[in-house]
C-alpha positions in Angstrom: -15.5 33.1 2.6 -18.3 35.6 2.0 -20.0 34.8 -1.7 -20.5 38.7 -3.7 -23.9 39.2 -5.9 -22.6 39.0 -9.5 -23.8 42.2 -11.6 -23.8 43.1 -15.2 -22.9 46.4 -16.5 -26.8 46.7 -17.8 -28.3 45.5 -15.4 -27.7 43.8 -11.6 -28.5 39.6 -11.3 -29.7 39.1 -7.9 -29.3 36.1 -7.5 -30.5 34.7 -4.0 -27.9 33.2 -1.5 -29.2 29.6 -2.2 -28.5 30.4 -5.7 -25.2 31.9 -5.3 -24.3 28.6 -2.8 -25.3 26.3 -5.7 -23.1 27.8 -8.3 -20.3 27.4 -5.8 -20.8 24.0 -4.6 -21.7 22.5 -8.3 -18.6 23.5 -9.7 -16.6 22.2 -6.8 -18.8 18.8 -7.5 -17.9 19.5 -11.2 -14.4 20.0 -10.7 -13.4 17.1 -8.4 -13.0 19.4 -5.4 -16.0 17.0 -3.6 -15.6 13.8 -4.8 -18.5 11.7 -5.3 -19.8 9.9 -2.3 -18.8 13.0 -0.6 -20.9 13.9 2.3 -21.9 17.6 2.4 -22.5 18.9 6.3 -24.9 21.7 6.2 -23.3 23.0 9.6 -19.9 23.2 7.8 -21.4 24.6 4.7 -23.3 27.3 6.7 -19.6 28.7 8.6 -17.8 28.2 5.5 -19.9 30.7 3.8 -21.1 32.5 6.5 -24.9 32.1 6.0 -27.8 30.4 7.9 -28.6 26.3 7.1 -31.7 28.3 5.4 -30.6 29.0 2.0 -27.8 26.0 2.9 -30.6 23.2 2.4 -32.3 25.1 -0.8 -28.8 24.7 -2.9 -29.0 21.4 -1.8 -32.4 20.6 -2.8 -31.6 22.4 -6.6 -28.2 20.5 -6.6 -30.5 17.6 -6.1 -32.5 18.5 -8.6 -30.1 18.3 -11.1 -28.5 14.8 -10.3 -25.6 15.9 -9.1 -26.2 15.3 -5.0 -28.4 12.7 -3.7 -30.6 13.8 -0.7 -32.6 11.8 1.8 -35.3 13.1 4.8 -33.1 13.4 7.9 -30.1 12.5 6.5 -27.0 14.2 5.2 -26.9 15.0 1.5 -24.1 12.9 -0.3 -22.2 13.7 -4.3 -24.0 11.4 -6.3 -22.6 7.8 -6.8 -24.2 6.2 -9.8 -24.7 2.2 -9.6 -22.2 0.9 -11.8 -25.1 0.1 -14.3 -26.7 3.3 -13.9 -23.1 4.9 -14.8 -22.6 2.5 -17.6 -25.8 4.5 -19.2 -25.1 7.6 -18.3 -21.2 7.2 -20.5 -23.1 4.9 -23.4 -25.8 8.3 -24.0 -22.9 10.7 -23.3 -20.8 8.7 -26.5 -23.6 8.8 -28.7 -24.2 12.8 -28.0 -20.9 13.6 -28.2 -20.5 10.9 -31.4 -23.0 13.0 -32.9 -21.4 16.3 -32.1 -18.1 15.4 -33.9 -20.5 13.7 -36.8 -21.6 17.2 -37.4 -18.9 19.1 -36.8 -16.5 17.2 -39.5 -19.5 18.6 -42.1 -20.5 22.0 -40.6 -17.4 23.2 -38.8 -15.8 26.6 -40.8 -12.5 27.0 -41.6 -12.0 29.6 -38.8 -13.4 26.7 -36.3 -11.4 24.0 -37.5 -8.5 26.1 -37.1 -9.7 26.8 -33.5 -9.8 22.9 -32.8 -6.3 23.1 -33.6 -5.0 25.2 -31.5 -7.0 23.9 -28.7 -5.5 20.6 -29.3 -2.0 22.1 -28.9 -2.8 23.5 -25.9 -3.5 20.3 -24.4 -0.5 18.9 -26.0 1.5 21.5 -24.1 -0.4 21.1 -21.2 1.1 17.3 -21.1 4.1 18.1 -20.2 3.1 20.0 -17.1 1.4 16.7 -15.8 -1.3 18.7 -13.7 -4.3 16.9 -14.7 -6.7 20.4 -13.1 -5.2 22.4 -15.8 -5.5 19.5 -18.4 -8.9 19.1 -17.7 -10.0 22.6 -17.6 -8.5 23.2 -21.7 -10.0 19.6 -22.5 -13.8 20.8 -21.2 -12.9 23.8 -23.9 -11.4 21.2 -26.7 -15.1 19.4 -26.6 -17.0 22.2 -26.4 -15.4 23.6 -29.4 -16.7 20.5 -31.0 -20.7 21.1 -29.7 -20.3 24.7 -30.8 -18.6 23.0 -34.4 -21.6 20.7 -34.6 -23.9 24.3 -35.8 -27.0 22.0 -34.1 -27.9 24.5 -30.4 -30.3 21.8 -29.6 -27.5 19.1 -29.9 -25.1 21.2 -27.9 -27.2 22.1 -25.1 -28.2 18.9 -24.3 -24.7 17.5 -24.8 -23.2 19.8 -22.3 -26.3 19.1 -19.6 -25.3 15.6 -19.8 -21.5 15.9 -19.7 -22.1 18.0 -16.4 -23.8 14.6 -14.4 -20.7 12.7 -15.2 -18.3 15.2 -15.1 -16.6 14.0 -12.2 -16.2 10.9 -12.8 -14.4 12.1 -16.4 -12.3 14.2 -14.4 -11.0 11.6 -12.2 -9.6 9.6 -14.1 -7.0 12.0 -15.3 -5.3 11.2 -12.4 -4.2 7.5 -14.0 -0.4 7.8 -15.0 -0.2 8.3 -18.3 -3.8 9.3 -19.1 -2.8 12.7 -20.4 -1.7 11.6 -23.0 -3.1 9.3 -24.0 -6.3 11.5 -23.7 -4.8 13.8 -26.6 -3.8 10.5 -28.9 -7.7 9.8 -28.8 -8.2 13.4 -29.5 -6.2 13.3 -32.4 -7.9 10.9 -33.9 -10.9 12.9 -33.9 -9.1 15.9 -35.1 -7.6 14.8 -37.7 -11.1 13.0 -39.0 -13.3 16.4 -38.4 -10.0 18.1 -40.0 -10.7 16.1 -43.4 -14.7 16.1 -43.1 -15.0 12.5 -42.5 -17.9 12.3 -40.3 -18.4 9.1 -39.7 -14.5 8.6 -38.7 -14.8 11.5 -36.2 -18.2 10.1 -35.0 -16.6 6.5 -34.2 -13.4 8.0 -32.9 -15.0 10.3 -30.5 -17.2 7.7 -28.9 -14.9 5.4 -28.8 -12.7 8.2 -26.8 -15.4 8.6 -24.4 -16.1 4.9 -23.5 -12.5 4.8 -22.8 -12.9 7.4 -20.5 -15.0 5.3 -18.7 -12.7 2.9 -18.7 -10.1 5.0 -17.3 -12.6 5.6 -14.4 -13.2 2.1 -13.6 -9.1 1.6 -13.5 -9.0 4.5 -11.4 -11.2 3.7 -8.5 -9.1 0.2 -8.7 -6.1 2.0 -7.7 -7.9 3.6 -4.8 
C-alpha cells in the first residue's frame, strides 16, 4: 500500500511520509482496527507501506506524543492501555466536557441545528437494525460532534474532541456488547429530547450519564473477552 501526498486545489500540503504514516496508523488506533495493547512492528509497518523504518519510528514518536501509543528505548511501541484508574479519569473529564457541550447546546443550538440533531439521531436509529457496530459508530462520532458544534463555545469543542480521540477506542469497543446499539440511541434520546426543549441541565445530566455508561459498557466488554 503506497500512501499519495494530499493536495488542495490552492495550494499542495506536503506533508512528510512520517506525517502521512501517522494519519494512517491514528485512525486505525481510532477506529478499532489496532486494538489497544496492540503491538506495532516497525519492520511490518515499513513493507506495509513501503517506506524505510526512518519516517516509520517518527509517526511513532508523534503518535506517542499524543497518548495514543506508548513507546519505550529498545522496545516495540504498543496502543496505549490506560491503568484502569487512569481510564476511570480520562471517561469522568470526558463526561464533564461532553456534559457541558450538551449544557450549551440545549441554550445556543439554532433551529436549523436542532433539526440536524434529529436527523442524525435517525440515522443511528436506522443504522440499528443493520447491527454493524463500524457503521454505528462512525454516524455516532457525527451525532456528538453535532452537539460540540451546537454548544457555539470553539474552545469547548476543540478540547472536547482532543479528548474523545484518547479514549476513542475504548468507546468504540464496546459497541460490540449485544444489544449496545441500541441501547446507545435510548441514552441518546434522552439527550435529544432535553436539548430539543432547551433544558440544559437535563441534557447536561443525561449526556454524562450516557458517557459513564459507556465506560461501563467497556469494562463488560473486556469481561466477555
Amino acid at each position: 500500500m503506497n500512501i499519495r501526498k494530499q493536495e488542495s486545489e490552492n495550494a499542495p500540503i506536503r506533508l512528510t511520509r512520517a506525517d502521512e504514516l501517522r494519519q494512517v496508523l491514528a485512525d486505525e488506533i481510532v477506529r478499532g482496527k489496532i486494538a489497544p495493547g496492540a503491538s506495532l512492528d516497525e519492520t511490518a509497518i515499513a513493507s506495509r507501506f513501503n517506506v524505510s523504518r526512518t519516517p516509520v519510528r517518527e509517526a511513532i514518536r508523534q503518535l506517542a506524543a499524543s497518548g495514543l501509543v506508548d513507546a519505550k528505548p529498545h522496545r516495540a511501541a504498543i496502543v496505549a492501555q490506560p491503568a484502569h484508574d487512569e481510564l476511570i479519569g480520562m471517561f469522568e473529564i470526558m463526561a464533564e466536557l461532553e456534559g457541558l457541550c450538551a449544557h450549551y447546546a440545549a441554550e445556543r443550538m439554532t433551529a436549523a441545528e436542532r433539526t440536524n440533531l434529529e436527523k442524525v439521531h435517525e440515522d443511528l436509529r436506522l443504522l440499528i437494525q443493520d447491527g454493524d457496530p463500524q457503521n454505528y459508530h462512525e454516524t455516532n462520532q457525527l451525532f456528538h460532534g453535532t452537539v460540540y458544534a451546537g454548544a457555539h463555545n470553539a474552545y469547548l469543542a476543540e478540547l472536547t474532541a482532543s479528548t474523545r480521540i484518547r479514549v476513542q477506542p475504548f468507546r468504540r469497543a464496546q459497541f460490540r456488547n449485544l444489544g449496545r446499539l441500541a441501547k446507545s440511541h435510548e441514552e441518546h434520546d434522552r439527550v435529544v429530547q432535553a436539548v430539543l426543549r432547551a433544558d440544559a441541565v437535563a441534557a447536561q445530566k443525561a449526556m454524562r450519564e450516557h458517557i459513564m455508561t459507556v465506560f461501563d459498557e467497556y469494562e463488560a466488554y473486556l469481561r466477555s473477552l
